[in-house]
C-alpha positions as CSV (number, residue, x, y, z in Angstrom):
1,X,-140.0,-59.7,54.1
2,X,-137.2,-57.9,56.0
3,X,-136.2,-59.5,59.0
4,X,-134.8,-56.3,60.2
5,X,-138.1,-54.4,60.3
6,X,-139.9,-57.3,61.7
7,X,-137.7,-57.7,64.7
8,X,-137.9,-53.8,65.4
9,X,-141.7,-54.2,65.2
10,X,-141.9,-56.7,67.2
11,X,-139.9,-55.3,69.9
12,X,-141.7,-52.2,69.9
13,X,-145.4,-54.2,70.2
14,X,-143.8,-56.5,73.1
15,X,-142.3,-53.8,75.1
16,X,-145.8,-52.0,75.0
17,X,-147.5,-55.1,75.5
18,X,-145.5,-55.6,78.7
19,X,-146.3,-52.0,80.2
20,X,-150.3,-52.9,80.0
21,X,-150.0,-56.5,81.2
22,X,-147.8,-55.0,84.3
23,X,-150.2,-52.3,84.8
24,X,-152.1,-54.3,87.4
25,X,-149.2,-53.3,89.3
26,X,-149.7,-49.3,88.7
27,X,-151.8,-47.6,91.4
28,X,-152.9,-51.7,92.4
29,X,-156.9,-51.9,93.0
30,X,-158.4,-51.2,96.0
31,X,-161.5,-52.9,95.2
32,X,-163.0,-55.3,93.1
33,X,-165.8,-53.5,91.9
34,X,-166.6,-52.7,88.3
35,X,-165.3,-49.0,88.5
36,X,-161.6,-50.7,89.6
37,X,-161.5,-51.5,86.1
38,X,-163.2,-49.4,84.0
39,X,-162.3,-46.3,85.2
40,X,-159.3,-47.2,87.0
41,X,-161.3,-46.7,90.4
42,X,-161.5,-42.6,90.0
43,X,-158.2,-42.4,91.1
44,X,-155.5,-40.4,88.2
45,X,-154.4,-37.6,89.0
46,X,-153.6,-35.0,86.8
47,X,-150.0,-36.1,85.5
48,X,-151.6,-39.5,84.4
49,X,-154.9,-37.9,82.9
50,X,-152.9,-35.9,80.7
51,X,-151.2,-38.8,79.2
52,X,-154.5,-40.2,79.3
53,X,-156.5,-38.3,77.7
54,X,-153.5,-36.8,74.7
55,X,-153.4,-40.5,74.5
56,X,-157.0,-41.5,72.9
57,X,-157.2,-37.8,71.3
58,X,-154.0,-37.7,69.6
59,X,-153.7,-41.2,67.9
60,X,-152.2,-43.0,64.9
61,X,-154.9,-42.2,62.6
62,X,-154.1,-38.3,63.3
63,X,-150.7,-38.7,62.8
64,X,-151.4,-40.2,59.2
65,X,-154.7,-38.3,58.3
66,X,-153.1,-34.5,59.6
67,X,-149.9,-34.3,57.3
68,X,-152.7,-36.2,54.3
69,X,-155.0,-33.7,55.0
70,X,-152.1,-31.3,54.5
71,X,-151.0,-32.3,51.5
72,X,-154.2,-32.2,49.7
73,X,-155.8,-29.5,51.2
74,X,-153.0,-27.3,52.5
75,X,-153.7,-24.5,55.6
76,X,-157.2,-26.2,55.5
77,X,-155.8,-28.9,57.5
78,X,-155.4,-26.4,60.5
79,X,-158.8,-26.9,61.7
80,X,-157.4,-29.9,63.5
81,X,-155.3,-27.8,65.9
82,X,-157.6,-25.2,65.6
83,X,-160.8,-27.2,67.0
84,X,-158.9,-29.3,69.6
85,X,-157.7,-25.9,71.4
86,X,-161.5,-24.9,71.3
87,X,-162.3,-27.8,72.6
88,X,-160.5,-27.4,76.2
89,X,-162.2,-24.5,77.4
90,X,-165.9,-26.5,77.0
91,X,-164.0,-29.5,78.5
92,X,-163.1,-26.5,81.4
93,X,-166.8,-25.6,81.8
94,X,-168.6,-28.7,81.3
95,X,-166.2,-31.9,82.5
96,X,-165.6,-30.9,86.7
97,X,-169.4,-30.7,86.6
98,X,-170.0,-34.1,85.4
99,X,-167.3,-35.5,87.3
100,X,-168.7,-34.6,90.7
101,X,-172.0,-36.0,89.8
102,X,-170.8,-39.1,88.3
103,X,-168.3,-39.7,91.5
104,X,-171.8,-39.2,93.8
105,X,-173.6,-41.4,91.9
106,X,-171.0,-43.6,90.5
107,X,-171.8,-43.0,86.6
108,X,-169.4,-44.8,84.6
109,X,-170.7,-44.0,81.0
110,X,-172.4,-40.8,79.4
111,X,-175.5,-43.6,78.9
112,X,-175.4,-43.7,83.0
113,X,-175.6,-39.9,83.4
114,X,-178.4,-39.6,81.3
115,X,-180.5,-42.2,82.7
116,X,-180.5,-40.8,85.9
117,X,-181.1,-36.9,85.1
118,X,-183.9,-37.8,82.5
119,X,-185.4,-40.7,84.4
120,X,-185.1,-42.4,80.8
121,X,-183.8,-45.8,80.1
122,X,-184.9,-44.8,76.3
123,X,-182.5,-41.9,76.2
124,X,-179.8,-44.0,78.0
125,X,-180.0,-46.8,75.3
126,X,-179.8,-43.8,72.5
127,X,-176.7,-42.1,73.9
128,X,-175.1,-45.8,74.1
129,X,-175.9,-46.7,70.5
130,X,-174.4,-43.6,69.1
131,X,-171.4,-44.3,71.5
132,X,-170.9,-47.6,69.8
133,X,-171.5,-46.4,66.2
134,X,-169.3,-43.5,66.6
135,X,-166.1,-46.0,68.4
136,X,-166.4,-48.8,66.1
137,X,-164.9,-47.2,62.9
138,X,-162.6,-45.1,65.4
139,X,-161.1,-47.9,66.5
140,X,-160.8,-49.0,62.3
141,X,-159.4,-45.8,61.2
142,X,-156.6,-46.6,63.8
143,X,-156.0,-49.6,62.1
144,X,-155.9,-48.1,58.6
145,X,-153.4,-46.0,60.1
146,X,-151.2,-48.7,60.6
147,X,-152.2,-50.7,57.6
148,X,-150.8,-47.4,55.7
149,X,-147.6,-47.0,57.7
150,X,-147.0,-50.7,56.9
151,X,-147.3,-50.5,53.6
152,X,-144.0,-48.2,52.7
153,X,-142.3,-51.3,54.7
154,X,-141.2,-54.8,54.0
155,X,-143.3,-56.7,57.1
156,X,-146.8,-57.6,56.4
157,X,-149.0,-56.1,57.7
158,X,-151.1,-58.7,58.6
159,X,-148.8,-59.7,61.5
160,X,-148.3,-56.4,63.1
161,X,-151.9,-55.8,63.1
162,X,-153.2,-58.7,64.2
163,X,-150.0,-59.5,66.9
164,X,-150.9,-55.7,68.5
165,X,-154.3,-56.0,68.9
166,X,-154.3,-59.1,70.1
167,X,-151.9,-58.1,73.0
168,X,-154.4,-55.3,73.8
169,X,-157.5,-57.4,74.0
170,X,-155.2,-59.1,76.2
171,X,-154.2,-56.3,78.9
172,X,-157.1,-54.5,78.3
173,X,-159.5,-57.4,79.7
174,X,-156.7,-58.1,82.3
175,X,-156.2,-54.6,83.6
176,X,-158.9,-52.4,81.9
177,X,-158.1,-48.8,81.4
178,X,-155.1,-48.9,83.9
179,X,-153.1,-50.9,81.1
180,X,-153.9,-47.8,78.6
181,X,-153.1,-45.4,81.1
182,X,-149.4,-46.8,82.0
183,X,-148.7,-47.6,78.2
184,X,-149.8,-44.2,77.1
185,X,-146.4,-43.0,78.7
186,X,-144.1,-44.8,76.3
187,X,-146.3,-43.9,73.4
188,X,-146.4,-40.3,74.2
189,X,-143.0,-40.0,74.8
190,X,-141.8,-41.5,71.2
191,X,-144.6,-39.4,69.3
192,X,-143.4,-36.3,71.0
193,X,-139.9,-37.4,70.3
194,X,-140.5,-38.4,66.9
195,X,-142.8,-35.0,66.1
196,X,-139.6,-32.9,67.4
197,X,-136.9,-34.3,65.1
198,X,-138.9,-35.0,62.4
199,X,-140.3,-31.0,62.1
200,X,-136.3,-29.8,63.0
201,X,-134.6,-32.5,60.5
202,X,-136.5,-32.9,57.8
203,X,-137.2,-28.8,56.7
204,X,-133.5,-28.4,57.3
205,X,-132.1,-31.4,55.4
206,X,-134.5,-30.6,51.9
207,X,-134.7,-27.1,52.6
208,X,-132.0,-25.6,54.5
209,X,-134.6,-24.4,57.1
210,X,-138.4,-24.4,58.3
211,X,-138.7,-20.7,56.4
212,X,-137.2,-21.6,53.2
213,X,-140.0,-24.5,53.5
214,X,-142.4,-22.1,54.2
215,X,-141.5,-20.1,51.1
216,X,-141.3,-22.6,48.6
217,X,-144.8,-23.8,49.8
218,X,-146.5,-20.2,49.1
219,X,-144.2,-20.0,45.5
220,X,-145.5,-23.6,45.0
221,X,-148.7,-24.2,46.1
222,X,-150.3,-20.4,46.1
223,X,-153.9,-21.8,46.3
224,X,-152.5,-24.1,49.3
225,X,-151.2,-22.0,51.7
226,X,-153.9,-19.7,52.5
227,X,-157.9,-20.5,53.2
228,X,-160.1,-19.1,50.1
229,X,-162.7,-17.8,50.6
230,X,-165.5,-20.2,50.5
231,X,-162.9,-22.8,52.5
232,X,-163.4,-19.7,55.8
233,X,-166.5,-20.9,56.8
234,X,-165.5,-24.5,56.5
235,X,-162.6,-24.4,58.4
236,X,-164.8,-22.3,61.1
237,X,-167.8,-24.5,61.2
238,X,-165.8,-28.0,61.5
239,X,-163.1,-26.3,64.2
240,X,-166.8,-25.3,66.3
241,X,-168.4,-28.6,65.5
242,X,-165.4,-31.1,66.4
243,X,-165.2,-29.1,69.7
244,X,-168.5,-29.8,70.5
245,X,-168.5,-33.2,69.5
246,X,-164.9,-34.0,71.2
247,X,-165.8,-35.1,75.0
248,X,-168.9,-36.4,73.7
249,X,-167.1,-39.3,72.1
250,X,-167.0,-42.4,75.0
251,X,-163.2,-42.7,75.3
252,X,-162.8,-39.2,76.2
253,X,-165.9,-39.1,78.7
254,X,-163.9,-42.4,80.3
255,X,-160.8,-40.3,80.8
256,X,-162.5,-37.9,81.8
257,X,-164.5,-40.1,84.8
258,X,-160.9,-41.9,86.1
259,X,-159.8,-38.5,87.4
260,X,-159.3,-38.2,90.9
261,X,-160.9,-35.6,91.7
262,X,-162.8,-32.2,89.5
263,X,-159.5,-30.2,89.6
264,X,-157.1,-32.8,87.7
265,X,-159.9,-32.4,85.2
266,X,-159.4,-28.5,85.4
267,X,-155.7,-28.4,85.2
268,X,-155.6,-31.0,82.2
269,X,-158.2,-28.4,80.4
270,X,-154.9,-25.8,80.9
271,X,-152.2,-27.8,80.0
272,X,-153.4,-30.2,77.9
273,X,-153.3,-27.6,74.5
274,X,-149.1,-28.3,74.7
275,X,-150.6,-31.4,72.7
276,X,-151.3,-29.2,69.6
277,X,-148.0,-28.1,69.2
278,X,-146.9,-31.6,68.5
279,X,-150.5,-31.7,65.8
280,X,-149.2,-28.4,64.2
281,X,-145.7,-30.4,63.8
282,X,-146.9,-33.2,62.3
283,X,-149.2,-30.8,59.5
284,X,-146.0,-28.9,58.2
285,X,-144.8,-32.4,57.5
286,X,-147.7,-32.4,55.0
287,X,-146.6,-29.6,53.3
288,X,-143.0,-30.8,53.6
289,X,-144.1,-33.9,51.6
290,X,-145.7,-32.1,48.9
291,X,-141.7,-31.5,47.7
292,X,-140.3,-35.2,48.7
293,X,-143.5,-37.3,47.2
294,X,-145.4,-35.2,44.8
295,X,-148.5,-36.7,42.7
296,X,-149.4,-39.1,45.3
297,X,-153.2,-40.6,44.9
298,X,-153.8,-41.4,48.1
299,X,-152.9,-38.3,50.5
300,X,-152.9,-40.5,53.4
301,X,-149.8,-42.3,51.7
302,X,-148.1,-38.8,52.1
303,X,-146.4,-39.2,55.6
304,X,-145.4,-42.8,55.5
305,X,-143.8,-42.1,51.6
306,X,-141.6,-39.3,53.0
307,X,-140.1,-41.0,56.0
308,X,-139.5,-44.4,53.6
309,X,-137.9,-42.2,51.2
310,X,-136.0,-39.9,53.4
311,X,-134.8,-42.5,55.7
312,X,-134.7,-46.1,54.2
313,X,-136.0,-49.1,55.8
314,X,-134.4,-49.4,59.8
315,X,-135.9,-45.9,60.6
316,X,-139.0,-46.6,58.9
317,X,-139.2,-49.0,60.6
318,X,-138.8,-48.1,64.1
319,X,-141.0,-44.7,63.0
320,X,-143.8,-47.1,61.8
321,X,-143.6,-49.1,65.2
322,X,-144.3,-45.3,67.2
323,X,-147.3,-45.3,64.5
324,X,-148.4,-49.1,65.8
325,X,-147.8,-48.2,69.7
326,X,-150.4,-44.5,68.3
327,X,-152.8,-47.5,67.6
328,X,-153.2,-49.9,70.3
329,X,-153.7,-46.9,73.5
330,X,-156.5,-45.6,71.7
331,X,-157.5,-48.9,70.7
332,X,-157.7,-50.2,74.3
333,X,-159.5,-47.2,75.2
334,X,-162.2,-46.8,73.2
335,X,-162.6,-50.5,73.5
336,X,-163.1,-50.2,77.1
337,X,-165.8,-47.2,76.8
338,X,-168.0,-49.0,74.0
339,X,-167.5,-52.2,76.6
340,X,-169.2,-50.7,79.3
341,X,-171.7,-48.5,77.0
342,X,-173.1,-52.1,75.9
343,X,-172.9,-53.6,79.0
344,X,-174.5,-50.8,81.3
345,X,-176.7,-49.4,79.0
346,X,-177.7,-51.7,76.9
347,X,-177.7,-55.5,78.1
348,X,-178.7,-54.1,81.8
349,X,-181.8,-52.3,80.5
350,X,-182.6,-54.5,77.9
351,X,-181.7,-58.4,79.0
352,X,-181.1,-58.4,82.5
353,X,-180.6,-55.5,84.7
354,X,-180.1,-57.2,88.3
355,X,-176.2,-58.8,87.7
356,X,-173.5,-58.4,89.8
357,X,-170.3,-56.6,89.7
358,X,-168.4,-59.9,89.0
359,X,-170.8,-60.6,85.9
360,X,-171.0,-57.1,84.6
361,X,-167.1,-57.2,84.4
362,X,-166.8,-60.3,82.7
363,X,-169.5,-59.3,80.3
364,X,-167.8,-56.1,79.5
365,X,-164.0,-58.2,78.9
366,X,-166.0,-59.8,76.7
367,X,-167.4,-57.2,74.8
368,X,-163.8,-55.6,74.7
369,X,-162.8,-58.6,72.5
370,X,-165.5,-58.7,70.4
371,X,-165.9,-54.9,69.6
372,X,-161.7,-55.0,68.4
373,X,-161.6,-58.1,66.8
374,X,-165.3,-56.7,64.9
375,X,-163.6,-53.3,63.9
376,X,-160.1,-55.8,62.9
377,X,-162.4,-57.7,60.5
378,X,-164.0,-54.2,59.3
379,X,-161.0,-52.5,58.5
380,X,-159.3,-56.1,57.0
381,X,-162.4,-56.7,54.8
382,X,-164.6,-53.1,54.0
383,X,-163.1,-50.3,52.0
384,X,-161.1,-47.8,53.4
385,X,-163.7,-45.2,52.3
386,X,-166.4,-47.1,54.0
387,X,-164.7,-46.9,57.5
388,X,-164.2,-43.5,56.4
389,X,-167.9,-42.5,55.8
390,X,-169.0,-44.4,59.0
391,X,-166.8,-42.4,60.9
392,X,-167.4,-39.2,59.2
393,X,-171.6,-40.3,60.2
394,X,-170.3,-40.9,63.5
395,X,-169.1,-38.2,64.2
396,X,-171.7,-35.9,63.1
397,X,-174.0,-38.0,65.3
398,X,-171.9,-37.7,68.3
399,X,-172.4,-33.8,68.7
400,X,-176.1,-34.0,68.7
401,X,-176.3,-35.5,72.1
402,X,-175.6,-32.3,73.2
403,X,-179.0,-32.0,74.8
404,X,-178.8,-34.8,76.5
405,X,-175.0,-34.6,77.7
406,X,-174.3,-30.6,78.2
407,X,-177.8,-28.9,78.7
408,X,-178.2,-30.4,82.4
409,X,-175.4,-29.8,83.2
410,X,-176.3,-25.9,83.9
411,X,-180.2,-26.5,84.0
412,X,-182.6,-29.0,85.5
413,X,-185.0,-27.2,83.1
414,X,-185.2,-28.9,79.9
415,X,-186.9,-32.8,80.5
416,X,-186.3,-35.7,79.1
417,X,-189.1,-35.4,76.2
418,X,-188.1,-32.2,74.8
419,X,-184.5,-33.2,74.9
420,X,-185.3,-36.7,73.4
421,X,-187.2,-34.6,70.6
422,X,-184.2,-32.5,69.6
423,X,-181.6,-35.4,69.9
424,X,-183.4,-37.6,67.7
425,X,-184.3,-34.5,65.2
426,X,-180.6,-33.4,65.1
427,X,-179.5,-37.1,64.4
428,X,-182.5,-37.8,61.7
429,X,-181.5,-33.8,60.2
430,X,-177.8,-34.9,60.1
431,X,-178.3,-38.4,58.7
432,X,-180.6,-36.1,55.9
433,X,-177.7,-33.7,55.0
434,X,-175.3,-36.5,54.4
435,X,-177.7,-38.2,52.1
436,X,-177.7,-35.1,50.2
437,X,-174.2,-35.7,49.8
438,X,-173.6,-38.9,49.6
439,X,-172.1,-39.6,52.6
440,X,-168.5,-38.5,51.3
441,X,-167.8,-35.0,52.3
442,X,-168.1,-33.8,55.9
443,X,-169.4,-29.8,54.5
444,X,-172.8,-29.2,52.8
445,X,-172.9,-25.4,51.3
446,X,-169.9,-24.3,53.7
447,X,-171.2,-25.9,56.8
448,X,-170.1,-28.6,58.6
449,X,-172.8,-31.0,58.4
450,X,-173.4,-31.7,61.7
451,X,-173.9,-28.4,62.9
452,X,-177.2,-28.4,60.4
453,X,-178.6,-31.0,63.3
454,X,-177.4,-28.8,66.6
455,X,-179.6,-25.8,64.6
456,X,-182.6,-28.2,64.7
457,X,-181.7,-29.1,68.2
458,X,-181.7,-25.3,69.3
459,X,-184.9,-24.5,67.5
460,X,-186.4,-27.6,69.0
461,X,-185.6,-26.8,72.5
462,X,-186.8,-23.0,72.5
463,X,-189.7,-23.9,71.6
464,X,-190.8,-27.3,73.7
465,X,-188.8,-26.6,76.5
466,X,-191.4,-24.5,79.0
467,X,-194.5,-26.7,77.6
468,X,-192.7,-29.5,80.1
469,X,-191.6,-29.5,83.9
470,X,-188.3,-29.2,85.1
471,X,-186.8,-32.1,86.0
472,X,-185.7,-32.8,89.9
473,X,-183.7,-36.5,89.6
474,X,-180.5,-34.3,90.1
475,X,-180.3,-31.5,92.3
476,X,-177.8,-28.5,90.8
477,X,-176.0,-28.6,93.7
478,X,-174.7,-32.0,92.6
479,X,-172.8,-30.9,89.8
480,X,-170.6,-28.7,92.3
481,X,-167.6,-29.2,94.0
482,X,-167.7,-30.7,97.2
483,X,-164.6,-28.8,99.7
């Protein structure tokens, strides 16, 4: 073990672990009700939500699993900045209009939204197990991503993990999502710093410039560096599909609700695709690697074998601490949204639904603790692959609660029965098409598999919707802005 690296890490964890455990000093609470800390009372603006919000999107996991996805698949791995920039003008149509319903009726998860607009505790307890399913190998695959930073250096692994996480159980019961939100600074900050010399140094130093690198990857790699032509509908389907399923994922639904107000949602939806330059940085690093660490196994090894080889252990080590810091944000986040998923939506409606505030907090710090330390055991014990395939499930799931989410949004017409009908098809559906492969590969025949389920959905929908009556628990005037 270097003592070096271990010191730098350290550092790096304390200092953030600092930030979130001072964050009950940022924007201080003005109540003591549940939405103080889960939501950080409704009350980030703009500059914060952005953090926010690139914060949870942007993590560790992508910093590791872009460049892989690069290296092995070449232009393929596009579709990430691809999808995310589709994903901001839904977020610009869909997320002011749930924000000014949930601030009326004080909705803190997805799970409370639905309840209310479909008069269905049923439907509430669906969205929230989904919500779980789809965070709990999230919050894993951040973990792998440190796991497979750590292994290209001389501290074990073991002790970074466990020593981060533990600090963000820690601020994130203390502070809930304020800690994330303060914290989220330094951690964007390095990754954008890190992102910017690594894509200027690295091309120059092995290749004399970006172009050159460019050029030797077409001479190289031919079949890489452009889509074929049964990869076109691939990459199309899973850019369309990810956007979908994007702000139907809890954390980003729990940025979304800490806004202040509909238009720091709005101007976020603008300016929040300055993110994607730093994800298109980060991929030409995959192709960069397929020069400095060729015939790797594992393409997820790709990034953290390139900056270990180009760079030697201090810098490795103070680039894998940025990759930790990617981790525990996200982590703390998508802790918090599963928390209150379990705890509004699930315990309430099915144990005891007349609790106080007082309770329903402590219940929910509870379940912060026990969902990370769960997904630390997972990704310590299970396969890589397995975290993996329950993520790539997930996150097919995720975008069939479309119906349920989206649709009411616009239109008080569709009920809680036909919508029910076409969630729970598009799940079953989606669950069917990954049997038929295995559960390993995210495309069936060219098609993103979860799109197969938001067909049956559609289908569904045309024809039960007009054999039901509208609904009438929210009025559409709700869902506008209030001046």
């Amino acid at each position: 073990m270097n003592l070096v690296e271990l010191l730098i890490m350290l550092a790096f964890i304390a200092a953030a672990g600092a930030a979130g455990f001072y964050a009950s000093r940022f924007k201080p609470s003005l109540t003591d009700d549940i939405s103080e800390w889960s939501i950080g009372g409704r009350r980030f603006g703009a500059f914060v939500i952005w953090f926010l919000i690139g914060g949870d999107i942007y993590t560790a996991y992508t910093l590791i699993a872009v460049p892989g996805l690069a290296y092995g698949e070449g232009v393929l791995a596009l579709f990430a900045t691809s999808y995310v920039i589709m994903a901001y003008p839904i977020v610009f149509l869909t997320m002011p209009r749930l924000w000014n319903v949930a601030q009326k009726y004080n909705f803190i998860t997805a799970g409370d939204y639905v309840e209310r607009v479909f008069d269905s505790r049923a439907l509430a307890l669906l969205v929230a197990v989904v919500g779980i399913l789809a965070e709990l190998p999230y919050i894993g695959l951040q973990i792998f991503g440190m796991n497979f930073m750590l292994e290209v250096t001389k501290v074990p692994p073991g002790i970074a993990i466990v020593l981060s996480l533990l600090l963000v159980i820690g601020f994130t019961v203390f502070n809930g999502l304020r800690a994330p939100a303060l914290t989220a600074f330094i951690k964007d900050f390095l990754v954008w710093a890190m992102a910017v010399f690594l894509v200027i140094y690295i091309p120059d130093h092995y290749f004399g410039s970006i172009g050159n690198m460019f050029n030797w990857f077409s001479a190289h790699y031919p079949k890489k560096s452009v889509l074929s032509a049964g990869q076109v509908s691939v990459f199309g389907t899973m850019a369309l599909g990810s956007a979908g399923a994007l702000f139907l994922y809890p954390h980003a639904l729990t940025g979304v609700y800490s806004a202040r107000n509909s238009d720091a949602i709005r101007k976020n939806a603008i300016v929040l695709p300055i993110y994607n330059i730093m994800l298109v940085f980060i991929t030409l690093l995959g192709f960069a690697a397929l020069f400095i660490v060729p015939g790797l196994k594992n393409p997820n090894m790709a990034f953290p074998e390139m900056i270990s080889r180009t760079f030697g252990p201090v810098p490795t080590a103070i680039i894998g601490s940025i990759i930790i810091l990617g981790s525990m944000i996200p982590a703390s986040i998508m802790s918090i949204a599963s928390a209150n998923l379990f705890t509004r939506n699930i315990y309430k409606n099915l144990v005891n639904g007349d609790i106080s505030d007082s309770k329903e907090k402590l219940i929910s710090k509870v379940s912060v603790a026990v969902i990370i330390l769960l997904a630390m055991y997972a990704s310590l014990a299970m396969r890589p692959s397995f975290i993996i395939t329950l993520q790539l499930m997930a996150g097919s799931w995720v975008v069939q609660l479309s119906p349920l989410v989206f649709v009411p949004l616009f239109t008080n017409r569709v009920s809680k029965i036909p919508a029910g009908i076409a969630a729970i098809a598009g799940i079953l559906v989606t669950t069917y098409i990954l049997f038929l492969v295995r559960f390993k590969v995210a495309v069936y025949k060219g098609i993103w598999v979860g799109l197969y389920g938001v067909g049956a959905e559609i289908i569904l929908l045309l024809a039960l919707t007009f054999l039901f009556p509208p609904m009438s628990n929210i009025s559409l005037d709700d869902y506008l802005d209030r001046r």
